[in-house]
N, CA, C and O of each residue as an XYZ file, in Angstrom:
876
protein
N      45.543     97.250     58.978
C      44.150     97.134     59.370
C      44.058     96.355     60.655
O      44.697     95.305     60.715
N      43.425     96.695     61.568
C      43.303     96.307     63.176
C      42.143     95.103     62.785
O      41.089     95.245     62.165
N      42.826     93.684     63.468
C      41.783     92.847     63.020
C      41.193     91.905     64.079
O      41.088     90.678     64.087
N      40.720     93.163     65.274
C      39.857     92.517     66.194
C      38.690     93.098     65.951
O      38.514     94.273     65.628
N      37.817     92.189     66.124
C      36.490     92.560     65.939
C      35.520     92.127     67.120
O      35.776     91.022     67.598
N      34.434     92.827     67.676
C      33.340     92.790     69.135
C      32.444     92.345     68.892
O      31.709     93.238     68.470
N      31.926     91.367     68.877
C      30.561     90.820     68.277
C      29.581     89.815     69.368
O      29.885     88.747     69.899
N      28.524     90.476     69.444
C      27.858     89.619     70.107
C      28.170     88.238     70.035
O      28.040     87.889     68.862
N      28.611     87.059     70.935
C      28.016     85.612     70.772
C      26.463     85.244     70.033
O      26.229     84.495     69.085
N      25.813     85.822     70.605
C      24.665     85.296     70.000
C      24.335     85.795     68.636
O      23.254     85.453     68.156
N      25.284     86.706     67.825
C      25.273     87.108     66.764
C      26.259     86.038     65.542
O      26.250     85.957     64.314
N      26.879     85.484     66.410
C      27.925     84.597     65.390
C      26.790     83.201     65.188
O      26.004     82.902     66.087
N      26.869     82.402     63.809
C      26.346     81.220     63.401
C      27.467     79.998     64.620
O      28.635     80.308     64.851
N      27.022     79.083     65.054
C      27.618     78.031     65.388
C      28.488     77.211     64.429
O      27.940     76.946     63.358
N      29.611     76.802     64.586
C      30.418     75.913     63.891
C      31.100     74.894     64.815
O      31.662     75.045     65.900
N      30.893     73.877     64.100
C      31.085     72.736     65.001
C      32.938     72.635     65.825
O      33.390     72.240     66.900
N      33.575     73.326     64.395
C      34.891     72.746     64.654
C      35.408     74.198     65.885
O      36.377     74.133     66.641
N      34.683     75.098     65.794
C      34.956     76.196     67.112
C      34.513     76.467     68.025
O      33.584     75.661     67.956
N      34.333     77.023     69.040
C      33.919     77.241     70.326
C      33.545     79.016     69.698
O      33.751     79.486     68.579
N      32.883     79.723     71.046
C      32.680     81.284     70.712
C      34.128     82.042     70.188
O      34.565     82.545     69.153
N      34.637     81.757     71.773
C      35.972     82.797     71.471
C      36.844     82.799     70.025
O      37.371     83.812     69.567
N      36.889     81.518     69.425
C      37.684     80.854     68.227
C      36.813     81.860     67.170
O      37.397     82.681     66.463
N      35.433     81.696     67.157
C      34.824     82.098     65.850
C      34.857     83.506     66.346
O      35.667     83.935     65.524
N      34.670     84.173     66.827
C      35.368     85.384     67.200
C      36.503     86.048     66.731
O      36.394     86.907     65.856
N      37.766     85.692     67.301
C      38.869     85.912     66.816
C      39.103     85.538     65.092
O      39.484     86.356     64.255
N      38.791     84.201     64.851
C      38.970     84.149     63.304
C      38.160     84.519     62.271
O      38.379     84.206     61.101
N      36.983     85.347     62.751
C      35.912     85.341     62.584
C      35.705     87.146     61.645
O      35.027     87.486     60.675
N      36.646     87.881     62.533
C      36.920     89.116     62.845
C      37.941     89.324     60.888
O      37.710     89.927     59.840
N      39.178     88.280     61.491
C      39.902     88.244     60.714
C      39.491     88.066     59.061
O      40.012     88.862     58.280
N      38.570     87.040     58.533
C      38.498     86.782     57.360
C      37.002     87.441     57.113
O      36.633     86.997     56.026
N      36.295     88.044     57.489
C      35.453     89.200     57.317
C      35.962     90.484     56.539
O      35.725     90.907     55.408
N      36.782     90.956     57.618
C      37.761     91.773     56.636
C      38.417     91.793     55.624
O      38.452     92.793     54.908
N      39.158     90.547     55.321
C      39.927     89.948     54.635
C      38.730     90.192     53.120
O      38.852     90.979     52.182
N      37.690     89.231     53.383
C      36.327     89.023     52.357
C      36.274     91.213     51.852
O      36.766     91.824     50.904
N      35.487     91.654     52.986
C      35.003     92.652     52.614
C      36.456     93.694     51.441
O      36.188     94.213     50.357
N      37.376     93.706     51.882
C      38.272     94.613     51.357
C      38.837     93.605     49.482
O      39.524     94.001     48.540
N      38.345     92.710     49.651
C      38.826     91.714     48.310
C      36.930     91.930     47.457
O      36.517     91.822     46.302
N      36.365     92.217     48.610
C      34.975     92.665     47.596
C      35.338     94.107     46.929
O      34.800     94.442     45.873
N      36.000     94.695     47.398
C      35.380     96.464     47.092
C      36.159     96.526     45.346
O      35.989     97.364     44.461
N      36.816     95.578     45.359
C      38.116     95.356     43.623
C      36.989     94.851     42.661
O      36.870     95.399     41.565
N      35.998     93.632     43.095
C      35.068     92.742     42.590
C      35.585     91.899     42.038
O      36.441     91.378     42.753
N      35.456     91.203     40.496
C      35.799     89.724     40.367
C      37.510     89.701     40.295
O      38.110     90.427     39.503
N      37.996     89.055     40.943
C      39.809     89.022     41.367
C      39.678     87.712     39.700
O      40.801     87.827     39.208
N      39.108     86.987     39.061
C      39.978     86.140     38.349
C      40.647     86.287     37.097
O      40.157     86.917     36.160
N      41.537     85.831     37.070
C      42.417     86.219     36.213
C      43.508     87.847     36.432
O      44.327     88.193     35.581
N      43.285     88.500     37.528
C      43.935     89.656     37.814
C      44.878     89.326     38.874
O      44.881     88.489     39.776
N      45.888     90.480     38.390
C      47.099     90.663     39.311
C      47.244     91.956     40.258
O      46.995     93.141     40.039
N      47.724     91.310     41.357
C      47.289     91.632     42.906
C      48.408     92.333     43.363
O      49.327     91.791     42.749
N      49.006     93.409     44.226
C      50.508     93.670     44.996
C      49.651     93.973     45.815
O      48.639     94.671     45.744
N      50.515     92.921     47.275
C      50.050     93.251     48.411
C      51.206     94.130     49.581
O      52.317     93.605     49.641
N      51.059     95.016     50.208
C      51.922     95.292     51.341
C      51.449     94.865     51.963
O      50.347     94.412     51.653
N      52.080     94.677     53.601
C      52.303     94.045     54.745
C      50.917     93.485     55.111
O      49.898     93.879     55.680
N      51.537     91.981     54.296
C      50.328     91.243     54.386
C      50.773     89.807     54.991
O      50.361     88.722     54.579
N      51.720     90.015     56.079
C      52.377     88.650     56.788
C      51.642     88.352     57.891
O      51.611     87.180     58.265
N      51.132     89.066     58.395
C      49.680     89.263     59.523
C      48.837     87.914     59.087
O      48.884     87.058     58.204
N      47.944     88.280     60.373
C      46.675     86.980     60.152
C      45.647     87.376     59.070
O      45.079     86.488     58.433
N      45.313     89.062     58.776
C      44.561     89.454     58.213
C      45.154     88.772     56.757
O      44.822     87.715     56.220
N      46.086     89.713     56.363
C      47.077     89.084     55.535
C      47.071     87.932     55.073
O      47.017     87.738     53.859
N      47.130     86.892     56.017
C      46.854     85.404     55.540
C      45.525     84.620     54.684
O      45.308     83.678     53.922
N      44.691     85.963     55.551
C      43.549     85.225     54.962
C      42.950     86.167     53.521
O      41.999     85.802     52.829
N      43.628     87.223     53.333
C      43.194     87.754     52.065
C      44.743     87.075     50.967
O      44.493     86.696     49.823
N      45.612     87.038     51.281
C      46.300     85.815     50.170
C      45.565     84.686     49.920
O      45.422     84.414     48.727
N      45.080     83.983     50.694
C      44.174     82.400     50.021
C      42.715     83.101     49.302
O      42.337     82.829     48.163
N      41.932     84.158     50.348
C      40.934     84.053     49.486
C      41.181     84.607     48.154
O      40.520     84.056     47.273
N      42.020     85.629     47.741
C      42.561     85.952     46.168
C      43.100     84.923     45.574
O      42.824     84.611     44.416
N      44.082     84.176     46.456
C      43.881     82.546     45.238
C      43.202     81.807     45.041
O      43.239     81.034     44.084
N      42.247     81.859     46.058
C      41.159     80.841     45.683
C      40.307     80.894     44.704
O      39.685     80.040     44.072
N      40.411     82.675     44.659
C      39.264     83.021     43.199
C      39.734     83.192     41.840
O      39.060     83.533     40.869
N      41.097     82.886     41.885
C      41.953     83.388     40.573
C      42.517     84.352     40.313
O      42.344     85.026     39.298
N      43.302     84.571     41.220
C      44.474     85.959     41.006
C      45.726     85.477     41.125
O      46.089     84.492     41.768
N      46.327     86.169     40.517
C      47.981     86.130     41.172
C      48.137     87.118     42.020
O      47.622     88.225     41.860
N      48.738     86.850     42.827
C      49.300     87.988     43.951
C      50.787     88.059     44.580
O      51.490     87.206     45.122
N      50.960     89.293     44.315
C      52.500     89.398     44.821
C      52.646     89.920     46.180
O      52.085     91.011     46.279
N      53.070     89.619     47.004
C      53.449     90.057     48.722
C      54.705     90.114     48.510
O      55.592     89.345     48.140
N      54.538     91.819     49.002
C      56.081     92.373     49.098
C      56.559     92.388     50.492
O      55.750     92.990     51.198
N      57.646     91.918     51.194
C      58.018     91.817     52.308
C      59.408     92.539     52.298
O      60.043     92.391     51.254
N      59.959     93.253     53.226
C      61.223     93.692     53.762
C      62.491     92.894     54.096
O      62.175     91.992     54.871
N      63.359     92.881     53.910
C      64.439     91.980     54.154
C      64.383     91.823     55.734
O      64.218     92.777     56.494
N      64.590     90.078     56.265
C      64.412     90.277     57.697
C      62.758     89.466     58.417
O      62.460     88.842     59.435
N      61.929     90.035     56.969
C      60.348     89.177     57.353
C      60.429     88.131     57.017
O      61.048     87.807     56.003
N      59.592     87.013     58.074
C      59.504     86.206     57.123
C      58.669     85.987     56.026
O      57.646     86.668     55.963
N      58.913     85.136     55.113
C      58.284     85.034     54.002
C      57.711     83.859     53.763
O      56.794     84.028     52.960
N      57.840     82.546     54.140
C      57.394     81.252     53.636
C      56.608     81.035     53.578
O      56.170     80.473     52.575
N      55.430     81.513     55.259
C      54.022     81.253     55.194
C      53.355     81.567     53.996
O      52.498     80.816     53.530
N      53.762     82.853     53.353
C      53.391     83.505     52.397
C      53.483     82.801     50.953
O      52.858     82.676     49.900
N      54.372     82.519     51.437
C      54.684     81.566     49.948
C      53.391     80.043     49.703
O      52.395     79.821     49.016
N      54.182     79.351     50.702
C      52.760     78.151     50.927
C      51.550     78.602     50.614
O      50.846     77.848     49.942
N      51.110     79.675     50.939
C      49.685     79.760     50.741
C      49.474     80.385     49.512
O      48.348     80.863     49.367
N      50.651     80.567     48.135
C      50.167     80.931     46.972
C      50.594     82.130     46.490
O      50.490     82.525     45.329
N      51.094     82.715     47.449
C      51.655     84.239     47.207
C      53.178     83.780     46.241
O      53.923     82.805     46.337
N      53.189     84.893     45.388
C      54.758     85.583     44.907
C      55.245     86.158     46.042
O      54.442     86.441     46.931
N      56.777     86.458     46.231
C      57.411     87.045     46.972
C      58.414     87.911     46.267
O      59.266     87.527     45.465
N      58.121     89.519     46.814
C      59.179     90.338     46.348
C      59.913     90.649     47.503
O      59.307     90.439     48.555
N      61.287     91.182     47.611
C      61.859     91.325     48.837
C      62.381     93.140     48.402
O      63.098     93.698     49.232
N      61.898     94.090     46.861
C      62.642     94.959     47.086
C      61.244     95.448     45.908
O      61.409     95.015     44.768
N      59.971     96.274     46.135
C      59.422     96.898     45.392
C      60.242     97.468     44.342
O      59.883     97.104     43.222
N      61.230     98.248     44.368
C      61.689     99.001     43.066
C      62.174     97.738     42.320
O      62.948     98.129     41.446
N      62.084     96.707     42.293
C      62.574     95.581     41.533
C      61.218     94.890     40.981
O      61.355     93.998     40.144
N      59.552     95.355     41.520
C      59.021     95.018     40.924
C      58.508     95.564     39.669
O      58.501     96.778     39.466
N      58.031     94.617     38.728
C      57.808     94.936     37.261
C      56.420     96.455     37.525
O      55.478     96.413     38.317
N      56.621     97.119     36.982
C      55.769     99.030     36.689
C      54.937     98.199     35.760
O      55.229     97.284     34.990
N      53.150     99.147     36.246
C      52.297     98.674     34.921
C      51.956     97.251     34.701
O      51.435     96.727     33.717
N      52.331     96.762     35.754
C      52.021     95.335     35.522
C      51.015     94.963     36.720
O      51.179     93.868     37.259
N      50.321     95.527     37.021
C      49.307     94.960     38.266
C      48.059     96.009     38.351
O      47.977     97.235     38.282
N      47.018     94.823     38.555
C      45.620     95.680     38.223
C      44.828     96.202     39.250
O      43.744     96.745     39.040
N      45.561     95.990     40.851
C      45.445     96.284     42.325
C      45.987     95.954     43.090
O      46.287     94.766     43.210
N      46.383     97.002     44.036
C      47.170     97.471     45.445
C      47.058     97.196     46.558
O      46.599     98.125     47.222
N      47.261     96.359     47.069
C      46.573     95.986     48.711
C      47.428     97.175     49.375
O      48.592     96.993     49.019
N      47.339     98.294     50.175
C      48.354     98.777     50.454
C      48.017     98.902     51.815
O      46.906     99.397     52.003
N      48.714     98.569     52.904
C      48.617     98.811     54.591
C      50.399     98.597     55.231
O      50.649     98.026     56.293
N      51.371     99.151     54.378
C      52.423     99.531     55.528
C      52.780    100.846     55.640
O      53.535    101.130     56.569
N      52.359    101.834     54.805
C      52.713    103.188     54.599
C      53.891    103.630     54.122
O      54.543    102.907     53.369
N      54.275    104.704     54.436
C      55.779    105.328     54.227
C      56.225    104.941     52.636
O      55.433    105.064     51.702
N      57.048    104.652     52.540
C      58.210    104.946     51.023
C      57.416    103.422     50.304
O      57.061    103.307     49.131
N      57.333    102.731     51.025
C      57.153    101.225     50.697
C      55.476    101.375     49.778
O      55.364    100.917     48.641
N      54.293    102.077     50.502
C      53.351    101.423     50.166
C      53.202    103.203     49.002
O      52.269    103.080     48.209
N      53.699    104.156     48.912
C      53.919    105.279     48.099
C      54.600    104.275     46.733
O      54.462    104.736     45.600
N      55.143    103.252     46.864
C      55.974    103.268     46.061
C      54.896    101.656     44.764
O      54.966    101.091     43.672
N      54.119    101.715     45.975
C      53.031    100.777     45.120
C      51.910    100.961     44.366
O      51.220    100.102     43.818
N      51.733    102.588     44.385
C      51.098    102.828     43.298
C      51.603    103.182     42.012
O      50.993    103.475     40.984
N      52.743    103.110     42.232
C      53.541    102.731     40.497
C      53.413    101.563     40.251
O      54.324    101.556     39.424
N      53.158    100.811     40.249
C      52.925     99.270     40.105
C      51.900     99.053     39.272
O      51.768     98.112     38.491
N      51.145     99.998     39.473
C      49.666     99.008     38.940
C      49.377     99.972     37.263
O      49.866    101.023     36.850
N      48.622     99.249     36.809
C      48.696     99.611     35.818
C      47.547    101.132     35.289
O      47.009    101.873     36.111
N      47.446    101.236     34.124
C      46.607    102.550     33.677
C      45.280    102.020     34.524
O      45.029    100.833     34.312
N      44.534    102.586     35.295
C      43.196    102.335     35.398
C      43.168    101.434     37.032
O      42.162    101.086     37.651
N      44.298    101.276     37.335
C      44.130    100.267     38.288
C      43.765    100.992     39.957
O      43.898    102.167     40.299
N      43.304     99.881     40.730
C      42.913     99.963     41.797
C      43.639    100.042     43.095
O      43.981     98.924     43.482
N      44.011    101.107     43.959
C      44.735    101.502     45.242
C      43.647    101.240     46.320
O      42.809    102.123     46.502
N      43.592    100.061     47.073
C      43.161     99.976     47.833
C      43.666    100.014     49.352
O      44.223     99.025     49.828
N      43.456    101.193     50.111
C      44.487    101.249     51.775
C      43.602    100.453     52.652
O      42.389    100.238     52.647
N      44.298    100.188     53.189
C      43.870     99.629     54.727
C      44.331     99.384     55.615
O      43.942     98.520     56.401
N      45.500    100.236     55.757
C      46.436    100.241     57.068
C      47.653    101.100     56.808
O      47.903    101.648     55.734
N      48.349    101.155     57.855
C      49.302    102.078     57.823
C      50.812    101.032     59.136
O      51.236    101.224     60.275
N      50.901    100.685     58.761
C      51.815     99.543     59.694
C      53.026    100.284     60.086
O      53.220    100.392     61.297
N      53.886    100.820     59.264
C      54.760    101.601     59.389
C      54.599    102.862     60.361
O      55.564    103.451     60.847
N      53.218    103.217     60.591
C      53.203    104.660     60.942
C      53.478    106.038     60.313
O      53.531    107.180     60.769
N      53.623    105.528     59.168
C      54.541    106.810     58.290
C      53.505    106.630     57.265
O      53.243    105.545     56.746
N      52.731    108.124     56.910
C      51.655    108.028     55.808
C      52.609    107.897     54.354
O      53.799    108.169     54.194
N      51.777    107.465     53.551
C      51.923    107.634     52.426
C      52.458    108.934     51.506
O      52.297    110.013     52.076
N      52.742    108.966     50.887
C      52.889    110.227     49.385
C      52.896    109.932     48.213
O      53.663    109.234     47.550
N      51.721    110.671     47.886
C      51.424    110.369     45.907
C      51.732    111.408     45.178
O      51.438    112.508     45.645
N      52.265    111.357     44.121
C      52.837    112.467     43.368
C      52.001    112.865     42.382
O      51.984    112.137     41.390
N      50.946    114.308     42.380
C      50.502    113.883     40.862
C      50.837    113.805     39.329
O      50.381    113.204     38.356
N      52.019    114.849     39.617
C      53.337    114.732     38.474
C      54.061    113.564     38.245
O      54.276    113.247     37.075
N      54.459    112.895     39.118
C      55.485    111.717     38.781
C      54.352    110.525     38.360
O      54.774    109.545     37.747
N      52.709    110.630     38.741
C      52.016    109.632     38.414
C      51.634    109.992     36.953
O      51.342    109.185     36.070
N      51.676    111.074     36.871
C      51.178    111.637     35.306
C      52.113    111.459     34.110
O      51.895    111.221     32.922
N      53.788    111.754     35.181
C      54.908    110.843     33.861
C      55.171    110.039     33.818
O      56.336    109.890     33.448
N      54.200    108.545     34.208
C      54.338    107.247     34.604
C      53.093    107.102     33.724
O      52.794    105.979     33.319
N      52.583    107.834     33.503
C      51.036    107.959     32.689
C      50.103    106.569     33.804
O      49.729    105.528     33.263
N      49.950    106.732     34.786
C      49.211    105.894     35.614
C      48.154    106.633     36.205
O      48.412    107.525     37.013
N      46.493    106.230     35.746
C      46.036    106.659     36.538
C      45.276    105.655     37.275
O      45.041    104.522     36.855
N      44.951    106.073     38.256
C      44.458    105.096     39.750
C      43.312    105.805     40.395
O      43.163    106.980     40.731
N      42.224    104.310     40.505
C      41.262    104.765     41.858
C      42.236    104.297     42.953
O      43.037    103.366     43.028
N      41.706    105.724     44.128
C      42.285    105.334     45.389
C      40.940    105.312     45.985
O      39.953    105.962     45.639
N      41.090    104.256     47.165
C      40.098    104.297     47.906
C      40.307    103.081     49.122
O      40.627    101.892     49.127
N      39.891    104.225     50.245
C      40.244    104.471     51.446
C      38.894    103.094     51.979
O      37.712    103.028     51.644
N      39.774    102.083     52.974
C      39.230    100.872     53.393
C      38.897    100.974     54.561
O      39.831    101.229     55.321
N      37.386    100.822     55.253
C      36.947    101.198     56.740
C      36.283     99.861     56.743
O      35.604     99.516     55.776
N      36.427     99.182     57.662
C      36.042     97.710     58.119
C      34.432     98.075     59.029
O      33.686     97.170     59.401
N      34.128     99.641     59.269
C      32.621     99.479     59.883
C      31.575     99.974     58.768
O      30.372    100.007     59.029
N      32.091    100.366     57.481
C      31.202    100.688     56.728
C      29.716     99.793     56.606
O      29.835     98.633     56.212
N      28.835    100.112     56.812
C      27.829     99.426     56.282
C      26.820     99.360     57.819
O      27.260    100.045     58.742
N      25.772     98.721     58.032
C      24.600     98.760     58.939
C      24.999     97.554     60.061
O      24.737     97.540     61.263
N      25.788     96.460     59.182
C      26.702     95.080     59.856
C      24.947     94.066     60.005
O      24.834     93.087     60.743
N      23.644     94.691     59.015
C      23.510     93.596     58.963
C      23.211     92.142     58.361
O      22.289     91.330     58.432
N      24.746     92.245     57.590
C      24.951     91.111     56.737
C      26.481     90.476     57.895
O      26.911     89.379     57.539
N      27.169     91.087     59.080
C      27.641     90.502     59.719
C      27.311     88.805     59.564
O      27.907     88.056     58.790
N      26.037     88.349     60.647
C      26.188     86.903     60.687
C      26.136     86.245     59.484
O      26.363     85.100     59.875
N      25.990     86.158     58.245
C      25.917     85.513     57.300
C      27.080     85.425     56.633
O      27.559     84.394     56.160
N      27.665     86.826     56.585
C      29.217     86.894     55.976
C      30.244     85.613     56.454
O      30.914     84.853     55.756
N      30.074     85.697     58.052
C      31.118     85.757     59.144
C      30.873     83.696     58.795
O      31.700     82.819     58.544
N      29.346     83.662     58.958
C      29.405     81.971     58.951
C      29.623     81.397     57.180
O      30.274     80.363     57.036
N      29.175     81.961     56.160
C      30.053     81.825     54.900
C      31.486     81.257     55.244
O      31.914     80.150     54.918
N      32.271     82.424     56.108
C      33.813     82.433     55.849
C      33.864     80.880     56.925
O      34.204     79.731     56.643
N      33.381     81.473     58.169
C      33.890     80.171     59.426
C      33.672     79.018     58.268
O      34.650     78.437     57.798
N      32.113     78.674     57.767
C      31.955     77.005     56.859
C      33.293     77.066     56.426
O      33.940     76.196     57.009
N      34.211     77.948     55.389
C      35.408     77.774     54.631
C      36.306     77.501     55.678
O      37.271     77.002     55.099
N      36.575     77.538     56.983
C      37.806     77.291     57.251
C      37.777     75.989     58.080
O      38.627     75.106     58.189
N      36.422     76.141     58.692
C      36.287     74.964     59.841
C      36.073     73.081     58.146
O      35.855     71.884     58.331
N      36.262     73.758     57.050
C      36.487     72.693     55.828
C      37.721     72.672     55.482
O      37.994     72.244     54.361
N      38.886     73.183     56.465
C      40.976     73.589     55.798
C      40.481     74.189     54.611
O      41.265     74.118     53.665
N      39.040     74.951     54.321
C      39.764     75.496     52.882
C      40.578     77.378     53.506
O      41.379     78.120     52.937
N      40.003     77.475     54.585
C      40.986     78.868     55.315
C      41.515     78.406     56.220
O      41.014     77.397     56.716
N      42.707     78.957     56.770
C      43.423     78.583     58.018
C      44.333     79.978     58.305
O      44.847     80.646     57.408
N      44.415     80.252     59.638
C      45.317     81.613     60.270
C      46.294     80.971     61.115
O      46.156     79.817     61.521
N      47.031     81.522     61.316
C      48.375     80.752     61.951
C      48.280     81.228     63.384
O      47.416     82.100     63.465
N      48.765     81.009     64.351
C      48.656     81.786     65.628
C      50.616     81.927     65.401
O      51.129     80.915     64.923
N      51.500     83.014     65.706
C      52.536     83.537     65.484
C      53.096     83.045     67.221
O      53.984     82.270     67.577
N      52.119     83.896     68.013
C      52.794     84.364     69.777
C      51.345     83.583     70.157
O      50.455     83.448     69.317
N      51.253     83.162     71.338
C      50.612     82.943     72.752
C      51.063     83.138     74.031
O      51.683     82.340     74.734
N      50.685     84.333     74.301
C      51.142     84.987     75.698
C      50.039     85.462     76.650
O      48.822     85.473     76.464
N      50.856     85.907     77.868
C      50.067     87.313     78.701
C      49.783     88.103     78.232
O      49.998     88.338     77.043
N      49.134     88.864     79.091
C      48.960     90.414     78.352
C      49.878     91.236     78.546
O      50.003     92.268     77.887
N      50.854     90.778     79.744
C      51.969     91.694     80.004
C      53.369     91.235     78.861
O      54.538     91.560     79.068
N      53.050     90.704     78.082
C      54.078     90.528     76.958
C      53.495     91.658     75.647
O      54.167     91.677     74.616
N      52.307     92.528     75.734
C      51.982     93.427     74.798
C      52.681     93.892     74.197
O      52.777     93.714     72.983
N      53.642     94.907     75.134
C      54.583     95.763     74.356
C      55.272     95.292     73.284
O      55.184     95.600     72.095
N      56.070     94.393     73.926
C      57.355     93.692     72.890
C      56.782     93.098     71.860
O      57.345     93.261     70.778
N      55.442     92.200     71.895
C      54.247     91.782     70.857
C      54.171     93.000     69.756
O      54.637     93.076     68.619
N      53.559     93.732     70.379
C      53.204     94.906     69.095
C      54.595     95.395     68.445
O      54.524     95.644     67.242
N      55.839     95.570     69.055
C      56.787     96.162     68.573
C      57.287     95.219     67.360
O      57.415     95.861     66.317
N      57.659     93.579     67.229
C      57.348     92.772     66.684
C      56.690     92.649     65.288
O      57.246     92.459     64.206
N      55.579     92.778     65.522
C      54.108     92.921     64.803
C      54.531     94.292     63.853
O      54.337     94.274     62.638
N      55.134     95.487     64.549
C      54.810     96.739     63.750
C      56.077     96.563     62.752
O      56.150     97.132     61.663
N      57.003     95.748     63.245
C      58.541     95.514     62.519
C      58.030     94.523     61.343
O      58.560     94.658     60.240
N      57.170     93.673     61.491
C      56.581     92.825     59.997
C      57.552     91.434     60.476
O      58.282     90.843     59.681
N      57.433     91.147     61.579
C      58.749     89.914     62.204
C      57.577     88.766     62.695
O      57.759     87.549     62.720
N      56.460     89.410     63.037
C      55.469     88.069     63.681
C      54.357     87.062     62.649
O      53.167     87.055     62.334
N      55.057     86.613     62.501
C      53.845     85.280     61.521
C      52.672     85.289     61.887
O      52.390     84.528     62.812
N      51.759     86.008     61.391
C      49.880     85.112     61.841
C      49.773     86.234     62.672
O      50.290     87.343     62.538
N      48.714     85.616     63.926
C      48.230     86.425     64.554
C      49.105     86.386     65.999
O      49.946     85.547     66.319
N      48.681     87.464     66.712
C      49.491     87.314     68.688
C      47.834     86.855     69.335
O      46.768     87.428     69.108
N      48.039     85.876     70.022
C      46.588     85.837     70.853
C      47.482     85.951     72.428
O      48.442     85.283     72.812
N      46.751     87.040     73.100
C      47.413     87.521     74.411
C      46.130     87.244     75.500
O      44.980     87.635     75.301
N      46.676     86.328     76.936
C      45.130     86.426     77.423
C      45.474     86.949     78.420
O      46.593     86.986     78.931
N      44.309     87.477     78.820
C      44.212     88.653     80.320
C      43.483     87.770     81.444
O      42.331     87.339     81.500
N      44.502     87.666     82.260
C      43.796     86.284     83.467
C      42.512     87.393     84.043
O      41.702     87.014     84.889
């Protein structure tokens, strides 16, 4: 899930501990984070598998699912790091086919290919596939035979960050900023560069190797 977001200044609430550009950028991030942890509804007491959720977006939908009472597992690739993930409450798997089948009641799924195909076996009868990215570049594949001899059935449903009129934007956005500008949210910054460091940034980023977010500035 792409987690820049365009928003008027004069549309964001003021927070003391940020300037525009800050509530902007982090602003963007845990909006999304909120909206895609709404569409499941009450997370407490439920269990969570997240794909490629080492990102900033990522960061901030691991705390807000712990904050409300979930467990959540973040599956990472051999090679990612993992710690941030950990600190902030997450389980760590390093090999999906090693995670427990039937045991999880929703899917964060955004890396695609074999990895995030392989996370809707996971969840249990009835459970929730939620996409929102494709990181890998490589779509998904669902089987309806192999889900039917797994006896799993699943809502899928497809995650768009402009759904809606946006105007519950400023209220959402200053909800989340109050939570972070209080340490109860925090995003990591990974890179601070040029803009002419893009390429190698995104290549990085698409490999699941960059912690947090890249903030790149354009003189």
């Amino acid at each position: 899930m792409a987690s820049a977001l365009v928003v008027a200044a004069s549309r964001l609430p003021r927070t003391a501990a940020w300037d525009d550009r800050e509530a902007v950028r982090r602003g963007g991030d845990v909006l999304g984070a909120q909206r895609l942890l709404a569409m499941a509804g009450p997370l407490k007491g439920r269990r969570i598998l997240a794909t490629g959720v080492g990102g900033g977006v990522g960061q901030v939908l691991i705390q807000l699912a712990v904050a409300e009472g979930a467990e959540i597992t973040a599956v990472a690739e051999t090679g990612q790091p993992t710690e941030h993930m950990a600190a902030l409450g997450a389980k760590i798997a390093l090999d999906i086919d090693a995670v427990e089948g039937g045991a999880f009641d929703i899917a964060l799924e955004s890396a695609g290919g074999d990895l995030g195909s392989s996370a809707a076996h996971k969840l249990r009868p009835g459970g929730q596939f939620l996409w929102f990215g494709q990181a890998s570049g490589n779509p998904i594949t669902l089987d309806f035979f192999r889900l039917l001899q797994d006896g799993t059935s699943l809502t899928l449903r497809h995650f768009v960050y402009a759904d809606g009129d946006g105007s519950r934007d400023a209220a959402d956005i200053g909800a989340l900023l109050d939570l972070a500008s209080q340490g109860r949210l925090r995003v990591e910054i990974g890179h601070r560069g040029d803009w002419s460091s893009a390429g190698p940034v995104l290549r990085e980023m698409s490999a699941g190797r960059l912690r947090g977010k890249a903030v790149l500035s354009v003189a």
